[in-house]
C-alpha positions in Angstrom: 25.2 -14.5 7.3 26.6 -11.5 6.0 26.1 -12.7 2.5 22.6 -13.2 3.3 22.5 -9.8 4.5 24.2 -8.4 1.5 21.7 -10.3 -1.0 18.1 -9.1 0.9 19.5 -5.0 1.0 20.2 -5.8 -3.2 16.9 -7.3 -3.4 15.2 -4.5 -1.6 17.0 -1.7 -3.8 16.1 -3.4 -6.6 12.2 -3.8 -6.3 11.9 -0.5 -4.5 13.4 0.9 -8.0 10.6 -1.1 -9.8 8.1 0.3 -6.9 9.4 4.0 -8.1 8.6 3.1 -11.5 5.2 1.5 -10.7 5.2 4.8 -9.1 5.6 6.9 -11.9 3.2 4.5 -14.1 0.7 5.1 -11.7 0.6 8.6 -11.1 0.2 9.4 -14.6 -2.9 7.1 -14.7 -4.3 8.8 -12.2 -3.3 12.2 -13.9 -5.0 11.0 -16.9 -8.2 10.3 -14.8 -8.7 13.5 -13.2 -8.1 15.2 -16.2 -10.7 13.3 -18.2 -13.1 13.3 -14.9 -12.7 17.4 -14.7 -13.3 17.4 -18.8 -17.2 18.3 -18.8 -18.4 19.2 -22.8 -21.7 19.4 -22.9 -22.0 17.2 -26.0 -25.4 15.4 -25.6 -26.3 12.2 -23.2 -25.1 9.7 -25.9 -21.5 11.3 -25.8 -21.4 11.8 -21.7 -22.5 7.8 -22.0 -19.6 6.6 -23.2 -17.6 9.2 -22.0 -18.3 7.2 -18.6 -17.3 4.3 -19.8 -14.2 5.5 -20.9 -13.5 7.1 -17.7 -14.2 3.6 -15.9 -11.9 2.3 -18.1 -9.2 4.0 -17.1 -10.3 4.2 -13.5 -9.4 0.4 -14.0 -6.6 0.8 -15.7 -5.2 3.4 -12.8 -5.9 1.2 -10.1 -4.0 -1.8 -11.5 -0.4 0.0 -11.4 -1.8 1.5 -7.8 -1.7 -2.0 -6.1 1.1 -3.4 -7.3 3.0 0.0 -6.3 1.9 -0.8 -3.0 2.9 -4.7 -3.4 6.6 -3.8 -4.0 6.9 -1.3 -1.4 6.1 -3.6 1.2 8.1 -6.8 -0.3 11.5 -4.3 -0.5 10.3 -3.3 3.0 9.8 -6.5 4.3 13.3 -7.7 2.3 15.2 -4.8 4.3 13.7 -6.1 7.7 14.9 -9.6 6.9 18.4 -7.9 5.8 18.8 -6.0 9.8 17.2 -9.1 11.3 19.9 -11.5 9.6 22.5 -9.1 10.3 21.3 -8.6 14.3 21.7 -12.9 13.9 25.1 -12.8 12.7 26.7 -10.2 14.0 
């Protein structure tokens, strides 16, 4: 059991370093968002119409990285629960 154990606590180290990354992906997105969002120029309707558009764009593109941040946090969560749980079993 202790091998078990040993294997879920790697597994959950290692996707909660690719969660950190995801992380890091993420938050610069959403940097990149708010500073095209708070970016006003008065340039005409055309310009503020695609301006949208590019700001839903990456609104998309923000959100992607978001959710699977959140995915891997709770898979290396869930692995270190199994990893205390199989080690309360064999121990």
């Amino acid at each position: 059991m202790a091998d078990a154990e040993q294997q879920f606590r790697q597994d959950g180290h290692r996707i909660e370093k690719w969660s950190i990354g995801w992380m890091l992906m993420s938050l610069a997105m959403w940097v990149w968002f708010g500073y095209r969002f708070l970016l006003d120029d008065d340039q005409g309707t055309f310009a503020r119409a695609e301006d949208g558009r590019a700001l839903v764009g990456i609104l998309a593109l923000a959100v992607i990285p978001t959710i699977i941040t959140a995915a891997t946090l709770v898979y290396a969560r869930v692995l270190f629960c199994l990893a205390r749980r199989t080690g309360a079993e064999g121990g």
